[in-house]
C-alpha positions in Angstrom: 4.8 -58.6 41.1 4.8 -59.4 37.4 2.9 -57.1 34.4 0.5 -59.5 32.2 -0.4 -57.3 29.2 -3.5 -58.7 27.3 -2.8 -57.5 23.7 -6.0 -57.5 22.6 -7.3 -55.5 25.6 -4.9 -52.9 25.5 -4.8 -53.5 28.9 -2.2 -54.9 31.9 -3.3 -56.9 34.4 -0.8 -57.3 37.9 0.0 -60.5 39.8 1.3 -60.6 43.5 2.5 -63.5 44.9 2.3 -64.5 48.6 5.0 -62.4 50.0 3.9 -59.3 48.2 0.7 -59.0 50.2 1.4 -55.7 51.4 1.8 -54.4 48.1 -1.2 -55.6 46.7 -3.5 -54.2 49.6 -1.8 -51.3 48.8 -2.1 -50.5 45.4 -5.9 -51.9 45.7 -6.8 -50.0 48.6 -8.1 -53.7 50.1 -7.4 -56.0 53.3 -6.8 -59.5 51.7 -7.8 -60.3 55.3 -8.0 -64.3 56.1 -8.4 -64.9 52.8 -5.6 -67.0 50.7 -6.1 -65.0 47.3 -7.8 -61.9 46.0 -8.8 -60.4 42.8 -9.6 -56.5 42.9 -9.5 -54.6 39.8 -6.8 -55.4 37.6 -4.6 -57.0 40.2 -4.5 -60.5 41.7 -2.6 -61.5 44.8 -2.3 -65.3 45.3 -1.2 -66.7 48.7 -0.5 -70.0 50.2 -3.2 -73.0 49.7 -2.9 -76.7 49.6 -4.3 -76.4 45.8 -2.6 -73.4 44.9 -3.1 -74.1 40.9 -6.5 -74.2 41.3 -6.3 -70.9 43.3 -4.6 -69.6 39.9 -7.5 -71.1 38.1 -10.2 -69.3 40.1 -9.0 -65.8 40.0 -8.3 -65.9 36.7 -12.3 -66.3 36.0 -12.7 -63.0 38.0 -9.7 -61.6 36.5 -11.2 -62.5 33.2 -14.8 -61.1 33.9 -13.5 -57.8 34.8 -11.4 -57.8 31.7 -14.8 -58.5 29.2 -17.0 -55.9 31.4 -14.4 -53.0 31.8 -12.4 -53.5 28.6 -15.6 -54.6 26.1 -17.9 -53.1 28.1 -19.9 -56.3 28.3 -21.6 -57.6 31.0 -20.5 -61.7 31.2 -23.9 -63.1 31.7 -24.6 -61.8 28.0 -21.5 -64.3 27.0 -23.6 -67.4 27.9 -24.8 -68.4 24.2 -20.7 -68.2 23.5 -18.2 -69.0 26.5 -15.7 -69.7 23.8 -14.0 -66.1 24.6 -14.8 -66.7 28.2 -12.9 -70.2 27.8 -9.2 -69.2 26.2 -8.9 -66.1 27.9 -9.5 -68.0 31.5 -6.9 -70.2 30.0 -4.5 -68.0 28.9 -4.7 -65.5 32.0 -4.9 -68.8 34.3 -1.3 -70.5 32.8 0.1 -66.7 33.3 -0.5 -66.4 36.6 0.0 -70.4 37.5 3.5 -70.1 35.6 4.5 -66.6 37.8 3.0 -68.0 41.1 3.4 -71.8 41.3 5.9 -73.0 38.9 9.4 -72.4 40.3 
């Protein structure tokens, strides 16, 4: 598991890779089930798929939603006249987790 801490949050968010399963279900208190990766909360687990960046990609966008509505307490339809926040943090939290999970 690695700690992603989003400065401008004030907040950490947790990444699991495959073989940390366990641990994720754990600390969320979820069954990942047959599912091949999983956002809940502030964690992410990320499993084994044949486009595994992509995976990254996609749980970063929920990853990235809970951040705006927990940390800014805004709901993301209301960012829809400006995805520019939406955009770069998707980005940023997406590399993060793509670097931890598939770059080895």
């Amino acid at each position: 598991m690695t700690k992603l801490y989003i400065a401008p949050f004030d907040c950490t968010i947790f990444v699991y890779k495959n073989d940390e399963r366990e641990k994720f279900e754990k600390a969320y208190d979820v069954e990942v089930g047959d599912s091949f990766a999983m956002t809940s909360g502030s964690g992410v687990w990320i499993g084994e798929h044949k486009d595994l960046v992509g995976v990254c990609y996609h749980e970063a966008v929920h990853l990235v939603d809970w951040l705006i509505e927990v940390r800014l307490c805004m709901k993301t339809r209301s960012l829809w006249d400006n995805t520019e926040l939406r955009a770069y943090l998707v980005e940023y939290v997406g590399g993060a987790i793509r670097r931890f999970c598939c770059d080895r």
